[in-house]
Each structure stands twice: as structure tokens, then as C-alpha cells.
LOSE-419675 format. One record per atom (N, C-alpha, C): x, y, z; residue in three letters. Coordinates in steps of 0.05 Angstrom, whole numbers, plus 32768, in hexadecimal, padded with zeros to 4 digits. Example, Ala and Ser with C-alpha at 12.3 -4.5 7.8 and 13.67 -1.06 7.14 Angstrom:
BEGIN
81087F8E809CALA/80F67FA6809CALA/81087FBE809CALA/81017FD3808ESER/81117FEB808FSER/81028001809DSER/
END
This chain:
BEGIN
85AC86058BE9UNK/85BF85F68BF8UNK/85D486098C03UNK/85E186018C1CUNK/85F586198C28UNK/85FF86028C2EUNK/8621860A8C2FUNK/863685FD8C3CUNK/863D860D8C56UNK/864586008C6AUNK/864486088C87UNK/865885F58C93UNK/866085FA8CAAUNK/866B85EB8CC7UNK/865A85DD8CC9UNK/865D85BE8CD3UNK/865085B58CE8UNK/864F85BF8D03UNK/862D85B98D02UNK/862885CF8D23UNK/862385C28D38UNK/862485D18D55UNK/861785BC8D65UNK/85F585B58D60UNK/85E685BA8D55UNK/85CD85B98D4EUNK/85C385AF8D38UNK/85D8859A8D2EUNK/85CF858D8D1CUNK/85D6856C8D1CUNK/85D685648D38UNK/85D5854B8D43UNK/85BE85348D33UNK/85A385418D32UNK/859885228D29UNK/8597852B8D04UNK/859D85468CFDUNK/859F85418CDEUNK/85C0852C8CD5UNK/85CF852E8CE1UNK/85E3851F8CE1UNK/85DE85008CE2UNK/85D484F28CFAUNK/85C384E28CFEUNK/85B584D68CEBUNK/85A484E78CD9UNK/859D84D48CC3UNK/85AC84DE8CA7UNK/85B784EB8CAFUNK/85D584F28C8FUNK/85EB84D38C8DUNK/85EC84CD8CB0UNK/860584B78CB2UNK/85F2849D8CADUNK/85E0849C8CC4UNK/85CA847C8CB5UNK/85C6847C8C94UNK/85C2848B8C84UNK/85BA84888C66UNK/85D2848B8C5DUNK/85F3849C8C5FUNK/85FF84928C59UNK/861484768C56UNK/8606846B8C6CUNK/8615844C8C77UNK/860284338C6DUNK/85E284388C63UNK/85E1842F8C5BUNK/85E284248C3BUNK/85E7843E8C33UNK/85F484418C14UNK/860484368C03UNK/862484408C1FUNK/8637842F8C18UNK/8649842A8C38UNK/863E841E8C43UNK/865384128C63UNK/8668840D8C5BUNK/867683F88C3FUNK/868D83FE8C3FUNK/86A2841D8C51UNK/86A284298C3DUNK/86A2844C8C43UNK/86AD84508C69UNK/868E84458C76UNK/868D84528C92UNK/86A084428CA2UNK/869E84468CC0UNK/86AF84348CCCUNK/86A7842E8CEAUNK/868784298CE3UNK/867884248CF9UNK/867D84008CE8UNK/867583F48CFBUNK/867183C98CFCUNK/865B83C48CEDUNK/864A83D18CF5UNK/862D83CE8CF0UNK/861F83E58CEFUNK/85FE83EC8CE2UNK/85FD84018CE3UNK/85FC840E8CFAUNK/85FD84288CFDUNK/8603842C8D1BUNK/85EF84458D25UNK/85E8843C8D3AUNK/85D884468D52UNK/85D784608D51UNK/85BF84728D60UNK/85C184838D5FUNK/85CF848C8D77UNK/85D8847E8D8EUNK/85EE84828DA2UNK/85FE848B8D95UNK/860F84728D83UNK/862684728D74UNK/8626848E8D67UNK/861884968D5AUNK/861A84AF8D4CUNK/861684C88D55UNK/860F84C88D6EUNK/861284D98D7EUNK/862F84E08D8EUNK/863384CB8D9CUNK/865284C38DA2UNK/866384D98D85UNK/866084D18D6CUNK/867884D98D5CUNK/867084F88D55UNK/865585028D59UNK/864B851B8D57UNK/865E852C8D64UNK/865C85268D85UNK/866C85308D99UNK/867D85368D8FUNK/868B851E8D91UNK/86AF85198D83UNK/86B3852D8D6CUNK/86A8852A8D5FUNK/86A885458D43UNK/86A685618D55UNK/869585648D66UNK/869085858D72UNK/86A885858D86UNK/86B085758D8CUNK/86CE85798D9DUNK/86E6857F8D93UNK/86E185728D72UNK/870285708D66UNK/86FC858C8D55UNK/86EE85918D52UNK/86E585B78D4AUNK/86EE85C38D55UNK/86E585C98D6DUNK/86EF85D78D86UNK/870985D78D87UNK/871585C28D88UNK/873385C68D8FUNK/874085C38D71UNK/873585C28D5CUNK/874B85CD8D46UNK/874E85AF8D3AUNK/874485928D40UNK/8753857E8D38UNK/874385768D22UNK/872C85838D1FUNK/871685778D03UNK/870885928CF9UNK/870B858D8CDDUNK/86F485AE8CCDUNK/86DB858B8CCCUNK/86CB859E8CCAUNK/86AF858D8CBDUNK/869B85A48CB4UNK/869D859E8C9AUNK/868685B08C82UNK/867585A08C7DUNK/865C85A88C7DUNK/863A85988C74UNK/863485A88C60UNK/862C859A8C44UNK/861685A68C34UNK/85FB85A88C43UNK/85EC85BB8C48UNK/85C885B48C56UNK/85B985C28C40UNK/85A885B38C39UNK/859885B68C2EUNK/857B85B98C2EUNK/856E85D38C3EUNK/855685D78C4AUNK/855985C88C66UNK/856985BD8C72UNK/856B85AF8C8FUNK/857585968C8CUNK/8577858D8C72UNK/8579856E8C69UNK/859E85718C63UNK/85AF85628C72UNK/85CB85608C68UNK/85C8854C8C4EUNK/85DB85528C41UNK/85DC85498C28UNK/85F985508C24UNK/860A85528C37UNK/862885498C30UNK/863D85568C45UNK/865485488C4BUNK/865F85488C5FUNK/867A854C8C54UNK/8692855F8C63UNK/86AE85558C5DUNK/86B885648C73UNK/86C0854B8C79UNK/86D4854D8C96UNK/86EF854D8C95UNK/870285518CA5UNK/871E855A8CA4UNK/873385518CBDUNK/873685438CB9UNK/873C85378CD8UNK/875F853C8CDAUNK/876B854F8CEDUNK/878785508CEFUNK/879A853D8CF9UNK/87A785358CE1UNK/87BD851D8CEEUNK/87D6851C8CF6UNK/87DB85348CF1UNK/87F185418CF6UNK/87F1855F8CF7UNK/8805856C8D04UNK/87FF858D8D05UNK/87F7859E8CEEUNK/87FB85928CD4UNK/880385968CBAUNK/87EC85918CA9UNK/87EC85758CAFUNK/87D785638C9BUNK/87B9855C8CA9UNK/87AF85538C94UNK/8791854A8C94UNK/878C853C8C8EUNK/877785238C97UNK/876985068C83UNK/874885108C84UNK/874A85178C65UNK/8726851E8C60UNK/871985078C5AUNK/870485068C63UNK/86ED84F68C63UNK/86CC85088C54UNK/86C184FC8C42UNK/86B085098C3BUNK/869784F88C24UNK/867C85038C27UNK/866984F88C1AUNK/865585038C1CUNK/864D85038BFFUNK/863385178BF6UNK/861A84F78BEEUNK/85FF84FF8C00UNK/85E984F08BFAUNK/85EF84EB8BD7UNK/85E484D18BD1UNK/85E184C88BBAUNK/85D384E38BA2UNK/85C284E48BB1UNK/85B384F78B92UNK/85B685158B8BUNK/85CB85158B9DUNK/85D485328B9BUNK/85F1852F8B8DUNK/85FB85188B8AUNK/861985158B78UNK/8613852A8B68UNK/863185258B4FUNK/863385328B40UNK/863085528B38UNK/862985688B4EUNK/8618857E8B4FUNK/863085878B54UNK/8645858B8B5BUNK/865D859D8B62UNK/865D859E8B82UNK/864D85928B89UNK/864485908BB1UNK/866185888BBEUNK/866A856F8BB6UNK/868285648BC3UNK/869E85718BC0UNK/86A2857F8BA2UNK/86B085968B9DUNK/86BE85AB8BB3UNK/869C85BC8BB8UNK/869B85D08BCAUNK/869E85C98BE5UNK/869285B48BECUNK/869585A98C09UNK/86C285A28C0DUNK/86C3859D8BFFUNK/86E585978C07UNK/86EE85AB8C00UNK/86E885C08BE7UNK/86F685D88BEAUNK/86F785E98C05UNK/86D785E38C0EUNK/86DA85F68C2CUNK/86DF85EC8C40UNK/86E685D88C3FUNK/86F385C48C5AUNK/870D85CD8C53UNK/872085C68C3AUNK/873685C88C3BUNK/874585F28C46UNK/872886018C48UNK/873486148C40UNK/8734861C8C59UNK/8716860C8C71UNK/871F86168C84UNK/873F860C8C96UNK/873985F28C8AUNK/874885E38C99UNK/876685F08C98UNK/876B85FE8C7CUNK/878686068C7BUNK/878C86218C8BUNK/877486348C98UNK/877886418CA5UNK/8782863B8CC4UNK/8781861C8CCAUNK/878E86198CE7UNK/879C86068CE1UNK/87B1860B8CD3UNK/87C986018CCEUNK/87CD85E68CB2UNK/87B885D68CACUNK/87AF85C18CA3UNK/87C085C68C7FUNK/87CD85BE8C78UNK/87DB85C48C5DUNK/87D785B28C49UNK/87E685968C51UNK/87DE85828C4CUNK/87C885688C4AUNK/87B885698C35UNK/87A185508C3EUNK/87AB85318C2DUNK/879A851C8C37UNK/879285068C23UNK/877C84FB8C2FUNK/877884E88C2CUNK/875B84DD8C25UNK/876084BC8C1FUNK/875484A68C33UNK/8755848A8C24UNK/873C84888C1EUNK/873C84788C03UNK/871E84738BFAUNK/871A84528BEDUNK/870884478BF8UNK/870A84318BF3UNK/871184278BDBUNK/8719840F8BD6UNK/872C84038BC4UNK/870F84098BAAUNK/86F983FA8BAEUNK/86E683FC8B9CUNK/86DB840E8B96UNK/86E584328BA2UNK/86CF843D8B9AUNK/86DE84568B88UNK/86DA84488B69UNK/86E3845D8B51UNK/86D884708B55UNK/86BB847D8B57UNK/86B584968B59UNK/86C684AF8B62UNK/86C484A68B80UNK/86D384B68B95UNK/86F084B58B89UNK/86FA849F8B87UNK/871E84A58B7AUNK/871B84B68B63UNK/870684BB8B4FUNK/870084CB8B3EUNK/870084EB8B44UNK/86F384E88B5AUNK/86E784FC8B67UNK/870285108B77UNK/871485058B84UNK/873085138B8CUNK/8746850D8B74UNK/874385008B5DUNK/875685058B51UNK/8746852A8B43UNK/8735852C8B41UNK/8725853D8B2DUNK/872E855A8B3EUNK/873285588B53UNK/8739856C8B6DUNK/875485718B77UNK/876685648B60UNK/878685648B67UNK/878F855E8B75UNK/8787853D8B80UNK/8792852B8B8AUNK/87A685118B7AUNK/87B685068B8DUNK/87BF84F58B7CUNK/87C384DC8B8CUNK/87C084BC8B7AUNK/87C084A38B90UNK/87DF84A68B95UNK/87DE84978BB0UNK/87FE84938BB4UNK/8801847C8BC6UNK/87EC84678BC1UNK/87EA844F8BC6UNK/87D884418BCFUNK/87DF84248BE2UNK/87C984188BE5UNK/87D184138C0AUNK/87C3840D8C18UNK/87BE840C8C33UNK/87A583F88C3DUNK/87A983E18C50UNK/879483D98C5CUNK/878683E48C75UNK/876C83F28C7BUNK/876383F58C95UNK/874F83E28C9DUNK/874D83E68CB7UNK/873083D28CC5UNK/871883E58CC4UNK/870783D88CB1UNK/86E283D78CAEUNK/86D183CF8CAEUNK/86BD83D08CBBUNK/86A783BF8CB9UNK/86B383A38CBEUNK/86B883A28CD7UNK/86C7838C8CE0UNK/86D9837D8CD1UNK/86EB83858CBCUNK/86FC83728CB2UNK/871083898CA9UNK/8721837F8C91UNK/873683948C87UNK/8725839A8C6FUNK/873083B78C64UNK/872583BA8C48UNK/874383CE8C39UNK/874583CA8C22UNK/875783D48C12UNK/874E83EB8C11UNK/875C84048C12UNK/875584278C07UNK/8774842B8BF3UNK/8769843A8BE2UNK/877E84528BD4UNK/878284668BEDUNK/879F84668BEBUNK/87A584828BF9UNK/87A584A18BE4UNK/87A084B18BE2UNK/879D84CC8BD1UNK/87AC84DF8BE5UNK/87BA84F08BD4UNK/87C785068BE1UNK/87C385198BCDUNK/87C085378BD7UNK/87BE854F8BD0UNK/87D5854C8BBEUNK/87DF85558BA2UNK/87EF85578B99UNK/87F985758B99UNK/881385738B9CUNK/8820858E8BA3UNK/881D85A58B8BUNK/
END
């Protein structure tokens, strides 16, 4: 397994990294329904654009050609970051998700990025497991729109 950039050439392994992750857990995503391979192309782009100009890191675990985990970094300010991230089911537990945010956060801190957090759905103990374990800390609760309705997330912040 190698950790890497997302590239431009890895359009339809993404494609079926995002279909099997949405159908796993859609909570999580923030497509309506599962979504198209238009749709996922559309956000491919959007990811190879916000690279380019500095507004998103995105690290893939690949595994022989097969993604098996993602962590993205999206800039929300000059400063800060909201990571987003998920490792295929049967590769949990392996130290994968670890490494994937260590090297997101590390590129990310090289173009300015200092600050991160992360909302994670209200139900999903693992993941709040998973950034407290990484020296995060909750610092509350927040409603967003998903899967057509609202859903509760923990907010997590990097603890200083």
C-alpha cells in the first residue's frame, strides 16, 4: 500500500472508492441519493481544481490500484481546514486512517493550513474514537443538511 496525492488519473478508481463508500454508510456522504457517475466526476474535477489552487490536500491509500482510503482537507479559512476522510471497511483498524491524516495534515500545513476539525456524524462512535485517538477534541454539536434532511455531527477540533 502507498499513500499519495490524489491524481488526475485516478477518476474511475475514485468512482468506485465513493459508490462503495456511500453505500456503506450515506449517512457520512452528502450526495441525496447514491450518486452517479456524472455526479462523481463533477466532484473529481472540483477536487483537481481545489489542488491546484491550494484550497484542498487530498491523500489516497492505493492499494495495487484499488483506493482503500481517502483524506481530504478542504480550506475554510486562510488558516484552517475541515477534513473529511474514510478508509474501505476491511482495511479499518490497520493504522491506514492514522497515516492518511497525518499526511494530509502535513501537507496541508505546508500551504498555510494550521488549524483543522472535522464534523462527524452524531452516530458514528468509531470515527469520534478515531480523532479523539489523533488529538482531537469535541467542541460541540451542529446541525447540517444530508441526504436530504438535517443530521446532527460532533464538531472536533485539533487540540492545541
Amino acid at each position: 500500500m502507498i499513500v499519495r496525492e490524489l491524481g488526475a488519473d485516478d477518476l474511475a478508481r475514485l468512482l468506485e472508492f465513493v459508490i462503495d463508500a456511500y453505500n456503506e454508510y450515506p449517512q457520512a456522504m452528502w450526495f441525496d441519493t447514491e450518486p452517479s457517475a456524472e455526479e462523481i466526476e463533477r466532484v473529481f474535477y472540483s477536487k483537481m481544481k481545489g489542488i491546484a489552487s491550494g484550497a484542498l490536500v487530498d491523500i489516497v491509500a492505493d492499494d495495487k490500484g484499488t483506493l482503500i482510503g481517502e483524506c481530504e482537507i478542504a480550506r475554510i479559512a486562510h488558516d484552517s481546514g475541515v477534513i473529511g476522510i474514510i478508509v474501505r471497511h476491511g482495511y479499518r483498524g490497520n493504522g491506514i486512517g492514522t497515516r492518511l491524516l497525518k499526511e494530509a495534515m502535513g501537507l496541508a500545513g505546508g500551504i498555510g493550513m494550521l488549524k483543522f476539525s472535522a464534523e462527524i456524524d452524531e452516530g458514528n462512535k468509531k470515527a469520534l474514537k478515531f480523532f479523539v485517538a489523533n488529538g482531537f477534541a469535541p467542541e460541540g454539536y451542529r446541525d447540517v443538511k444530508r441526504n436530504n434532511g438535517m443530521r446532527r455531527v460532533v464538531v472536533v477540533k485539533l487540540a492545541p
